[in-house]
SEMI-697670 format. One record per residue: x, y, z of N, C-alpha, C in turn. Coordinates in steps of 0.05 Angstrom, whole numbers, padded with zeros to 5 digits, always signed. Atoms other than C-alpha are relative to their C-alpha. Example, Ala and Ser with C-alpha at 12.3 -4.5 7.8 and 13.67 -1.06 7.14 Angstrom:
<rs>
+00018-00024+00000+00246-00090+00156+00018+00024+00000;-00016-00024-00001+00273-00021+00143-00015+00022+00014;
</rs>
This chain:
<rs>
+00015-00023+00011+02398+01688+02177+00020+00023-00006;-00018-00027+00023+02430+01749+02125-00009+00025+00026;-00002-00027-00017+02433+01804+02186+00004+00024-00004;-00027-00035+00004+02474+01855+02151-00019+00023-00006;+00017-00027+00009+02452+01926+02135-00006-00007-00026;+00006+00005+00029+02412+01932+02075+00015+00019-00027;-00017-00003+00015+02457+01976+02045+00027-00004-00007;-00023+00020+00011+02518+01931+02051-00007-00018-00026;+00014+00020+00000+02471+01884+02012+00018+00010-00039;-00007-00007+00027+02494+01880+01931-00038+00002-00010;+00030-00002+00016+02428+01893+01875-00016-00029-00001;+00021+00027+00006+02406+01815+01869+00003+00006+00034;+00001+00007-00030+02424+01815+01950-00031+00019+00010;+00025-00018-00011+02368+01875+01965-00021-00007-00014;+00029+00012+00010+02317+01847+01913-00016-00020+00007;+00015+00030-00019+02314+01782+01944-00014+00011+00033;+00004-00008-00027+02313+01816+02013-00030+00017-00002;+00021-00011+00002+02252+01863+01990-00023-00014-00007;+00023+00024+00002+02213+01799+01959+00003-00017+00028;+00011+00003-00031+02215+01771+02028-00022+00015+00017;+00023-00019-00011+02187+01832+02056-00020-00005-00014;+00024+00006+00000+02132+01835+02012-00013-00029+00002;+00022+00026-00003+02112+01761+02012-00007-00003+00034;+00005+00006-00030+02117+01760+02092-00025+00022+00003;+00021-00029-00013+02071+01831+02100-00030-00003-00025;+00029+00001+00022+02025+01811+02034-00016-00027+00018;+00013+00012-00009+02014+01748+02076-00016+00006+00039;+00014-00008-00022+01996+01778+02145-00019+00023+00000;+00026-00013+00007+01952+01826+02111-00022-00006-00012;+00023+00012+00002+01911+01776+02093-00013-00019+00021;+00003+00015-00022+01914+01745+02158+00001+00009+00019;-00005-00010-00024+01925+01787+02213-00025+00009+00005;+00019+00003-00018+01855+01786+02243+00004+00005+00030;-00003+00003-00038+01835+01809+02314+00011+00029+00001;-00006-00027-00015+01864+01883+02315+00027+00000+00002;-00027-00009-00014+01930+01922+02339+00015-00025+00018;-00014+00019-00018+01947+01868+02394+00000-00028-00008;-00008+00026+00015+01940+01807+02349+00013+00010-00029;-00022-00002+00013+01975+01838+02294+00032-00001+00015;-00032-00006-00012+02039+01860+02335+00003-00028+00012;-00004+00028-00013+02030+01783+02363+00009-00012-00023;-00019+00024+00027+02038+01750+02291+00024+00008-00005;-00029-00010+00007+02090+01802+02273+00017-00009+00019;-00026+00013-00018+02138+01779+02333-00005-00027-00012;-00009+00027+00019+02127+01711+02306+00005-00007-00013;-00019+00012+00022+02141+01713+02240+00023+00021-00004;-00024-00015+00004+02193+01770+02243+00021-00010+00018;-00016+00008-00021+02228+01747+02309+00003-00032+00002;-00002+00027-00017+02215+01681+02328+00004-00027-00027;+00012+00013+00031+02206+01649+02251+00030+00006-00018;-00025-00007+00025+02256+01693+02206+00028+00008+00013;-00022-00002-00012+02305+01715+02259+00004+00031-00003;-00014-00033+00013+02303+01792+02228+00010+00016+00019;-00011-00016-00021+02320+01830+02292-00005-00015+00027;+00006-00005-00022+02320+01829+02364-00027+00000+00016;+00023-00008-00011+02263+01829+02409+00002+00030+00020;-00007-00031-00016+02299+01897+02448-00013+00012-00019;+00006-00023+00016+02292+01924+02383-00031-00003-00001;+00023-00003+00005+02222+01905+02373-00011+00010+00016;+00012-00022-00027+02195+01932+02439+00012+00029+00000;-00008-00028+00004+02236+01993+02425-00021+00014-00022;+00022-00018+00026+02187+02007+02356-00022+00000+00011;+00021+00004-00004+02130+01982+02395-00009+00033+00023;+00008-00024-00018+02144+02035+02451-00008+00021-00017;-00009-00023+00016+02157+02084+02398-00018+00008-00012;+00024-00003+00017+02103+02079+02352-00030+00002+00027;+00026-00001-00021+02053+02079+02421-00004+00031+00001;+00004-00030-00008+02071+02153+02428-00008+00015-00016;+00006-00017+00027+02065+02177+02356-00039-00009-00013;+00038+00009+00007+01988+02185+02327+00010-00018-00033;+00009+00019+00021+01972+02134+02271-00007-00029+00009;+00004+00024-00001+01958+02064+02265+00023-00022+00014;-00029+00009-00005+02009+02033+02310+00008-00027-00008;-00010+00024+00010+02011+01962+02286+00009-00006-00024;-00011-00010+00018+02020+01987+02226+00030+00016-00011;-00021-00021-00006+02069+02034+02239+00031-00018+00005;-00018+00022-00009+02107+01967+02269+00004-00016-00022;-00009+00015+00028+02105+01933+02200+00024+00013-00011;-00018-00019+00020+02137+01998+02166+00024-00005+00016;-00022-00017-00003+02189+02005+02217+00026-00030+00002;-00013+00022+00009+02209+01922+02211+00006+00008-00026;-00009-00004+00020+02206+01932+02136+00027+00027-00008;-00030-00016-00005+02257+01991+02151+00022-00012+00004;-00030+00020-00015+02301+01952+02194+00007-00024-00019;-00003+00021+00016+02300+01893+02138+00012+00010-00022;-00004+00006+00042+02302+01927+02069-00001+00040-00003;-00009-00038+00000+02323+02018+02091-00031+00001-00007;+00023-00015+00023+02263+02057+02050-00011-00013-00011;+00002+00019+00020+02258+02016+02004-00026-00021+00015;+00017+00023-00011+02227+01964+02051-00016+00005+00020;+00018-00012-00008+02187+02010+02093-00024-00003-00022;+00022-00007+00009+02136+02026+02036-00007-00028-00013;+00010+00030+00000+02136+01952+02012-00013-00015+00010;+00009+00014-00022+02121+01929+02080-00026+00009+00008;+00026-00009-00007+02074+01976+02091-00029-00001-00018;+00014-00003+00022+02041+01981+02023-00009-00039+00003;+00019+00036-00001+02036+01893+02027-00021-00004+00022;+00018+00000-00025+01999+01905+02099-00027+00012-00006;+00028-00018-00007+01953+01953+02082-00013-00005-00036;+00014+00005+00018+01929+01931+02005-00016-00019+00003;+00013+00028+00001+01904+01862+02017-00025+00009+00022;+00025-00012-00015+01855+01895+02074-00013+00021-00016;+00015-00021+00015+01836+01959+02031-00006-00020-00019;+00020+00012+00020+01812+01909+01976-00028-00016+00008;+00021+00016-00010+01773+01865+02022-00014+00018+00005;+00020-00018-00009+01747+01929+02056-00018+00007-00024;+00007-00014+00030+01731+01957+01984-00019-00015-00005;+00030+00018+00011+01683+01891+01967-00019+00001+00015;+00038-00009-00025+01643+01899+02031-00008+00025-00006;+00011-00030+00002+01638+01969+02012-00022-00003-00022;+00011+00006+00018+01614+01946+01944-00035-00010+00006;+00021+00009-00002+01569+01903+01968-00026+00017+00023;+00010-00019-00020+01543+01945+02026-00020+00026-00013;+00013-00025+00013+01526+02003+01974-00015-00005-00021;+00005+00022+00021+01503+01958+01917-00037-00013+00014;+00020+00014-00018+01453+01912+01974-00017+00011+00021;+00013-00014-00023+01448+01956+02030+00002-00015+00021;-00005+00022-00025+01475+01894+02083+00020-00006-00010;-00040+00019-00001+01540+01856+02095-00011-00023+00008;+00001+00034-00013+01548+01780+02097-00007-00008+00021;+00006+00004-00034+01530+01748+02162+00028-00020-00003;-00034+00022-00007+01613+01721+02180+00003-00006+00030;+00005+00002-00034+01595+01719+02253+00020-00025+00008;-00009+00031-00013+01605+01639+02260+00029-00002-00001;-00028+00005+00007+01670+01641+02215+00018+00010+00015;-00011-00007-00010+01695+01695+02252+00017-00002+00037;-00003+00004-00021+01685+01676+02317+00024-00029+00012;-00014+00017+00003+01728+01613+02304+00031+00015-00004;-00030-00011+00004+01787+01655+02282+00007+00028+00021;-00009-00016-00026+01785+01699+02349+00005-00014+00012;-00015+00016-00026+01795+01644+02389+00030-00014-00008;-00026+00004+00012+01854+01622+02346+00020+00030+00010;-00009-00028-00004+01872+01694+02355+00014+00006+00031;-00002+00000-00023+01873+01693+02425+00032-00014+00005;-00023+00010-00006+01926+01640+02426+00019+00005-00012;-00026-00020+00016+01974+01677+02379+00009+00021+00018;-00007-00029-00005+01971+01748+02415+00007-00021+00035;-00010+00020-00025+01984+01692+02489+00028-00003-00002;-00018+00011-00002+02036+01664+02469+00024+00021-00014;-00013-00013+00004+02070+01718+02439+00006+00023+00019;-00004-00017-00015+02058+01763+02494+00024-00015+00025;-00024+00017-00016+02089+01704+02533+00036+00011-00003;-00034-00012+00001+02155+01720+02502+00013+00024+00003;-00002-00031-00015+02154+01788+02507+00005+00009+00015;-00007-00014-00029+02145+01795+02575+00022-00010+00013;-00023+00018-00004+02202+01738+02578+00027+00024-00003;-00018-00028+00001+02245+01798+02547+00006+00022+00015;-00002-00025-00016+02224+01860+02580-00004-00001+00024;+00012-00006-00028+02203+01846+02646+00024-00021+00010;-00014+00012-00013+02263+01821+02681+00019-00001+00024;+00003-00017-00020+02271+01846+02747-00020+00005+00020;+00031-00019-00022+02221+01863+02811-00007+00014-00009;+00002-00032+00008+02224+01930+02797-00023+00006-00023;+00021+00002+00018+02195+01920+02729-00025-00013-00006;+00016+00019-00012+02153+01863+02749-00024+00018+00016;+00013-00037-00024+02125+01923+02805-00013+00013-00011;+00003-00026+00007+02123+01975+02757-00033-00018-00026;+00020+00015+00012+02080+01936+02705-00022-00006+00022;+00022+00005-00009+02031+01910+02754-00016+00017+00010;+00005-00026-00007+02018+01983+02779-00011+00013-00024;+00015-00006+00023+02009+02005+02706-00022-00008-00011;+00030+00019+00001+01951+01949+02700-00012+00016+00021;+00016-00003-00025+01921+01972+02760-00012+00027-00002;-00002-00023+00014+01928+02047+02740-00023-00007-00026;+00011+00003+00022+01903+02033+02675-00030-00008+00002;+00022-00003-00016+01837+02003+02710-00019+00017+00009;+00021-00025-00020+01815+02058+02753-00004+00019-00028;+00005-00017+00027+01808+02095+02685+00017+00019-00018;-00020-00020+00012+01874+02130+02662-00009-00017-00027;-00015+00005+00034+01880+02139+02581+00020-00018-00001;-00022+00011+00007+01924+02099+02553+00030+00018-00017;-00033-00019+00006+01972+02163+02521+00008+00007+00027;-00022-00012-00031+01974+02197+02592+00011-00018+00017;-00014+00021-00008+01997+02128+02618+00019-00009-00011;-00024-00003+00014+02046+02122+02565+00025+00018+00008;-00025-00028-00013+02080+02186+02581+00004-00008+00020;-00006+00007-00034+02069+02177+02657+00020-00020+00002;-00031+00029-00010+02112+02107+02651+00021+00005-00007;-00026+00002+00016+02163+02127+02608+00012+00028+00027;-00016-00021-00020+02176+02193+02655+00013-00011+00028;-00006+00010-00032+02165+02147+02719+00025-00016-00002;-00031+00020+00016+02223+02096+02685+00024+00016-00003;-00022-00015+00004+02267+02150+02665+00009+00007+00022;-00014-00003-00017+02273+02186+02733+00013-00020+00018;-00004+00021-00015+02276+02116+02769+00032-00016-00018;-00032+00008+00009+02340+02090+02721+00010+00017+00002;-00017-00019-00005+02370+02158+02732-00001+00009+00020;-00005-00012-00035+02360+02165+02815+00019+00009+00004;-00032-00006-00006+02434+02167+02815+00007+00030+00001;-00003-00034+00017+02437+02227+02767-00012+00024+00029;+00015-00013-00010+02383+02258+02811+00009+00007+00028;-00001-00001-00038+02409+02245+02886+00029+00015-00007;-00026-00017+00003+02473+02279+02860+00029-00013-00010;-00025+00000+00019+02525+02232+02828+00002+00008-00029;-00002-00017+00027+02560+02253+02769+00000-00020-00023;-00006+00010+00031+02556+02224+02698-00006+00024-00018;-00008-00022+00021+02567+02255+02638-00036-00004-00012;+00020-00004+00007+02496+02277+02610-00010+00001-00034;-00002+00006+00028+01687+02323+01942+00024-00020+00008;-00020+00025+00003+01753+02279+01925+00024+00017+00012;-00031-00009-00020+01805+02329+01956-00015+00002+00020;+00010+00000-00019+01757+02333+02009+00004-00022+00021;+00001+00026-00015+01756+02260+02027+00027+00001+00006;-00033-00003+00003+01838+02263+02018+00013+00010+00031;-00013-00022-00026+01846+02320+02068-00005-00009+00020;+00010+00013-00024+01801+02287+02117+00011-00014+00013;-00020+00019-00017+01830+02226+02132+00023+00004-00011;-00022-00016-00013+01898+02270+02126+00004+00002+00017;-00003-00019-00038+01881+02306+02181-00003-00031+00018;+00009+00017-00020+01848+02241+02218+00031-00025+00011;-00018+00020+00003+01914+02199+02203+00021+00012+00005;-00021-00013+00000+01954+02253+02226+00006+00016+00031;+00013-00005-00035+01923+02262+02300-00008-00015+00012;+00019+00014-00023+01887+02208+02318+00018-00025+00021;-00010+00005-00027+01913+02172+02383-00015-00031+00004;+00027+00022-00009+01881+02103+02402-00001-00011-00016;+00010+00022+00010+01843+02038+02384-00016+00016-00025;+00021-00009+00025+01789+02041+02338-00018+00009+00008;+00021-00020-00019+01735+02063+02392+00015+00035-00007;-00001-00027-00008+01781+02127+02387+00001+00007-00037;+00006-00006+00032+01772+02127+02306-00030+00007-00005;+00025-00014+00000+01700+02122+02310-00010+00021+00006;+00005-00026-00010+01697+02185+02351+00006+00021-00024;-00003-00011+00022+01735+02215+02300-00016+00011-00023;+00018-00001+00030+01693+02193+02238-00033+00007+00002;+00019-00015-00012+01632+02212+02280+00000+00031-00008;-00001-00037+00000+01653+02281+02290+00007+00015-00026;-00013-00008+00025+01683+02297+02217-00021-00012-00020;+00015+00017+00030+01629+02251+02170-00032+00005+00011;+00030-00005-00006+01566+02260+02217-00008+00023+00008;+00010-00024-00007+01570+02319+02255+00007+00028-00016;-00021-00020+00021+01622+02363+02214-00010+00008-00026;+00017-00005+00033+01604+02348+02140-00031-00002-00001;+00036+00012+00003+01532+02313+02154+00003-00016-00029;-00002+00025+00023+01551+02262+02096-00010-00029+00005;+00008+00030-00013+01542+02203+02135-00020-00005+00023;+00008+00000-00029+01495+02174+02187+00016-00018+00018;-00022+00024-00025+01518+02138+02255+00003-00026-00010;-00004+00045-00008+01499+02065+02234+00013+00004-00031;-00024+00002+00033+01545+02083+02158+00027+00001+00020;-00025+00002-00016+01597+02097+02211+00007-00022+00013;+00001+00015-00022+01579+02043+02256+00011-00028-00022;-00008+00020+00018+01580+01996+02194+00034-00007-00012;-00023-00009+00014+01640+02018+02170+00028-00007+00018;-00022+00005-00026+01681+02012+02239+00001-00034-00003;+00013+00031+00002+01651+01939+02241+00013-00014-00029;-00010+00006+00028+01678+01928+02165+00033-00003+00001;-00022+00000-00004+01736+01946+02188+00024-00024+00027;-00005+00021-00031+01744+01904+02257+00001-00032-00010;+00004+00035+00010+01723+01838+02223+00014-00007-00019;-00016+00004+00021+01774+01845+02163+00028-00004+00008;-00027+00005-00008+01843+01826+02172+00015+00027-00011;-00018-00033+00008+01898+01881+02170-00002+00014+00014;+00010-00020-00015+01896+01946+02197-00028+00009-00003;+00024-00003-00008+01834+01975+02233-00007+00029-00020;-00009-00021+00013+01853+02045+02193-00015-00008-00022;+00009+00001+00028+01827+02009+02122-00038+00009+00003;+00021-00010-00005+01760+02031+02151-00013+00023-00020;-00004-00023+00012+01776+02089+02110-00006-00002-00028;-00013+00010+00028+01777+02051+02042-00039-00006-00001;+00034+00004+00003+01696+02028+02062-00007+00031-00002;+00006-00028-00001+01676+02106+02077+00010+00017-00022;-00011-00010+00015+01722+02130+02020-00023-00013-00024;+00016+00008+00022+01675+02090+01971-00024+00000+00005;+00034-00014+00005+01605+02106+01995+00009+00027-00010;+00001-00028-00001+01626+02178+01995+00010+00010-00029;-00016-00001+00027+01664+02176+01923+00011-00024-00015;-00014+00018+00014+01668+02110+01897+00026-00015+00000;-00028+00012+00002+01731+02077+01873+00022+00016+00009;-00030-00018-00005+01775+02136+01869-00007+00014+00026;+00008-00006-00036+01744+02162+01944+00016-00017+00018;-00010+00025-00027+01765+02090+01972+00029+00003-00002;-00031-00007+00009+01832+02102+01945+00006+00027+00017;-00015-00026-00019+01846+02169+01968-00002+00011+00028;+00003+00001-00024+01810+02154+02026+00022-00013+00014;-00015+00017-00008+01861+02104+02038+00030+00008-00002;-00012-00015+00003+01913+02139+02021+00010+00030+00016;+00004-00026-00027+01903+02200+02071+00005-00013+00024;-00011+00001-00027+01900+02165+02128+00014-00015+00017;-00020+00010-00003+01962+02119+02117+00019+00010-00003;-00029-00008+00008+02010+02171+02092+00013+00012+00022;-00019-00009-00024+02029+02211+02157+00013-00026+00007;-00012+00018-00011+02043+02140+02181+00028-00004-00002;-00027+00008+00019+02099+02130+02127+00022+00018+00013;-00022-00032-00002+02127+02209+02137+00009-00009+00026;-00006-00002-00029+02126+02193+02214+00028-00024+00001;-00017+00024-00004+02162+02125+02213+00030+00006-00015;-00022-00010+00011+02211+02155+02160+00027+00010+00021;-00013-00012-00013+02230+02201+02211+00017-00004+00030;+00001+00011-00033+02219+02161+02282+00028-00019-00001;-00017+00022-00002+02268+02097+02264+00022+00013+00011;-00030-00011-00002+02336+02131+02261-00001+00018+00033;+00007-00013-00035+02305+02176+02335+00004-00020+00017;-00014+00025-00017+02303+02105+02361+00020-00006+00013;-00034+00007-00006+02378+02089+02363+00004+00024+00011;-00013-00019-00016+02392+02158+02391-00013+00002+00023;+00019-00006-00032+02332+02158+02451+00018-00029+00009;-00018+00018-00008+02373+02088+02462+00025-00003+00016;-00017-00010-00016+02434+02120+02472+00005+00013+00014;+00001-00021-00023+02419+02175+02514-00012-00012+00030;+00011+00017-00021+02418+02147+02585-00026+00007+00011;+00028-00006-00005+02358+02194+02601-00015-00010-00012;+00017+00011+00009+02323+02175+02552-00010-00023-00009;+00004+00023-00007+02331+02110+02552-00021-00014+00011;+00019+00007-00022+02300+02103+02615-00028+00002-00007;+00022-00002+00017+02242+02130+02582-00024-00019-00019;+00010+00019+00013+02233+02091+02529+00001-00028+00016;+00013+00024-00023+02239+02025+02584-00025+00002+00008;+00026+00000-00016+02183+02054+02620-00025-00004-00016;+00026-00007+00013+02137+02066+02558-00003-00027-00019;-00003+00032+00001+02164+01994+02529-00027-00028+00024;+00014+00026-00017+02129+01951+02594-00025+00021+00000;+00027-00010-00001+02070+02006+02584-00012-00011-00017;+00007+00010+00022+02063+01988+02516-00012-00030+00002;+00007+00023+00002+02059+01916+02531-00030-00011+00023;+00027+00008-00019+02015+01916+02593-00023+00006-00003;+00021-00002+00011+01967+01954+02558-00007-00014-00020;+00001+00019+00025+01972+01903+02498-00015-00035+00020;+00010+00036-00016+01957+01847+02558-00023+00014+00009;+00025-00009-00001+01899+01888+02580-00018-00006-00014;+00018+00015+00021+01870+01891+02516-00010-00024-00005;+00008+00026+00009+01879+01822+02500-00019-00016+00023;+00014+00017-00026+01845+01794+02573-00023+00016-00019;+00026-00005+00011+01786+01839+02548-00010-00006-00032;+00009+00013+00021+01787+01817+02477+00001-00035+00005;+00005+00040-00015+01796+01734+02509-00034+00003+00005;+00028+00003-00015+01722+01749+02548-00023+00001-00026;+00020-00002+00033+01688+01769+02477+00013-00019-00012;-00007+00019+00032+01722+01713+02436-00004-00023+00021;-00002+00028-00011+01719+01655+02480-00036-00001+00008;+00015+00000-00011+01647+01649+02484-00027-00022-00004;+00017+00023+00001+01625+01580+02470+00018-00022+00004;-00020+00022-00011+01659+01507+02490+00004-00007-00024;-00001-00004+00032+01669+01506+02405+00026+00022-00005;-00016-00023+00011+01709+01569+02409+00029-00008+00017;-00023+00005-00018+01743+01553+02482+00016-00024-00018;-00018+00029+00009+01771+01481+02445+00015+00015-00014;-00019+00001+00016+01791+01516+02388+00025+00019+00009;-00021-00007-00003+01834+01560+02429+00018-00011+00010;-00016+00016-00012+01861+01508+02472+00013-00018-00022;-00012+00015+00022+01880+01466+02404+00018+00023-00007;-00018-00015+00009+01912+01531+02383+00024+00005+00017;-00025+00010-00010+01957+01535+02436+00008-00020+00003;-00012+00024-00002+01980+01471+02439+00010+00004-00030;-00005+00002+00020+01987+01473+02368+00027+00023-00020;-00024-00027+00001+02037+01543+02366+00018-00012+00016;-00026+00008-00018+02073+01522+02431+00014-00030-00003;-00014+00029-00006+02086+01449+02429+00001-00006-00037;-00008+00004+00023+02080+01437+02350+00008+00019-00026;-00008-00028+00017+02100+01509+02318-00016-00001-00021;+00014+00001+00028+02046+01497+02268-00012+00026-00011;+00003-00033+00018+02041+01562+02221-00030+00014+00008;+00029-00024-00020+01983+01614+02248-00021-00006-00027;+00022+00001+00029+01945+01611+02171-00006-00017+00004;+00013+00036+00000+01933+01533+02177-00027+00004+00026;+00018-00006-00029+01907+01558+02253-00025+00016-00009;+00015-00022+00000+01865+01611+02231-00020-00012-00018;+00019+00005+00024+01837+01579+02167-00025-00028+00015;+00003+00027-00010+01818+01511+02215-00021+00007+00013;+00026-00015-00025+01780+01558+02272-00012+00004-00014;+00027-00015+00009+01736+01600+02229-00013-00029-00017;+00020+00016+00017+01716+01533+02182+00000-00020+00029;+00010+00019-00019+01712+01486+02246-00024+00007+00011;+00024-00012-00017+01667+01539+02290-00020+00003-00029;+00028+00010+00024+01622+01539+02217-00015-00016+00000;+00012+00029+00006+01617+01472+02212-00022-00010+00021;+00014+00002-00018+01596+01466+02284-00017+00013-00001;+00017-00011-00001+01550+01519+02283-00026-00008-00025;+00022+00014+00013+01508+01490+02222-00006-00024+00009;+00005+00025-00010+01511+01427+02251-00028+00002+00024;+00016-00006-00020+01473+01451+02315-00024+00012-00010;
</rs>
């Protein structure tokens, strides 16, 4: 695999390198089903484990990184691969292939939703491609923790952050908390005293602002679009919100294109657009800015430490999630098989996640008319 910087790269060398990007991010935005913790699961597979494009340091480095900054973080983790693959250039490619193929799908349920007044019933299909799901964000977390956790200490510190995380801490003030608790703990030395060296702009603005603050899953979006669409403007009611979150959860891609359904009740075509548009662009500005901060929080031994601690946060709250998204997706001996076929089918025969994904949702169909 072509490693080099992308600006060593000659003009046919970076064109080829940027049609990669988009065909890899146009295809996991039609496929990345399941949320934040099964996206960042396919992305280590086909960026790391598949194409070879970086490191897994580095990828737990964007993952910590993008945990602390507000936006869409799995998103955020596309742009900042398509950075590291293809500069600028392959940021907005990467990002722009992730997030169109979900704003269009969102956009037809919207259609039809405003058009009918109901959405499809995808229940069966879907429920077949969570349990596929399941064994993607598994086995990728597998490797992960193969990386970062290597050591008692961190072994320790992780299982304390689960436990923590439990009794009811947030997931930002547990972010910070690890990364601080990491930092002073790799720099005890420092500390005990040796020395080292030390309307339509309306909708726009909205999800602006929402895409430019908001913190969290998608439970912490709904709050959001609550407080700004029902209570704020009074444009929307709860179950247009409720629909709309739901539109968004069941569509592959980011959970964010939510914005693209609500953007087109509220203003149509050019609404869903600029809805969509608002509350992806801080993402871009942020990532612009964060990559290149990366390599220097890296080198600074304090902060290093830091970013370690908020690294095995990042992930243990990614294994959290996923045990509580396992208990909702595994919930028939139909679903359990097809996840047990799916791992077997990743780990022992590497068979491509789309073949997996397309197999679950039409198997659990089939079964379910059958019965």
């Amino acid at each position: 695999m072509d490693n080099r910087d992308y600006n060593e790269l000659t003009k046919k060398e970076k064109f080829g390198r940027l049609k990669e990007i988009w065909i890899l991010f146009t295809k996991l935005g039609f496929l990345a089903f399941g949320g934040p913790a099964a996206h960042i699961a396919m992305l280590e597979t086909e960026a790391i484990e598949k194409k070879k494009w970086l490191q897994r340091d580095r990828f737990m480095d964007f993952m910590g990184a993008t945990n602390i900054i507000p936006g869409p973080n799995s998103t955020e983790m596309v742009m900042l691969v398509g950075y590291e693959r293809g500069g600028i250039p392959g940021l907005f490619i990467a990002g722009g292939a992730f997030i169109i193929p979900a704003m269009l799908l969102v956009l037809v349920f919207g259609v039809m939703y405003v058009t009918y007044g109901s959405l499809p019933e995808l229940t069966t299909v879907l429920d077949g491609v969570k349990a596929v799901i399941m064994a993607v964000i598994i086995n990728a977390l597998y490797r992960l923790f193969r990386n970062v956790i290597k050591s008692k200490e961190a072994l320790l510190f992780g299982v304390s952050i689960a436990a923590v995380y439990l009794l009811g801490i947030g997931e930002i003030p547990l972010l910070f908390i690890a990364g601080a608790l990491m930092m002073l703990w790799k720099n005890k030395d420092r500390i005990l005293g040796k020395t080292y060296s030390l309307a339509l702009p309306m909708i726009f603005l909205t999800f602006l602002k929402i895409g430019a603050v908001l913190y969290g899953s998608g439970y912490v979006l709904l709050a959001f679009l609550e407080a700004e669409f029902v209570e704020t403007l009074g444009v929307l009611t709860e179950q247009q919100i409720l629909d709309s979150v739901a539109v968004g959860q069941f569509t592959p891609g980011p959970v964010f294109t939510t914005a693209t359904f609500i953007g087109y009740i509220l203003g149509g075509f050019q609404g869903a657009i600029l809805a969509t548009i608002g509350i992806f662009l801080p993402a871009f500005i942020l990532v612009i800015f964060l990559k290149p901060l990366i390599y220097k929080l890296r080198e600074n031994k304090w902060l290093s430490g830091a970013l370690d601690g908020v690294n095995i946060a990042s992930l243990v709250l990614m294994a959290v999630v996923s045990v509580k998204l396992g208990m909702s997706s595994i919930i028939s001996v139909t679903t359990a098989l097809i996840f047990i076929g799916s791992m077997v089918g990743i780990m022992k025969y590497n068979i491509n996640t789309a073949w997996l994904i397309i197999a679950g949702g039409g198997l659990n169909w089939i079964v379910q008319m059958i019965i």
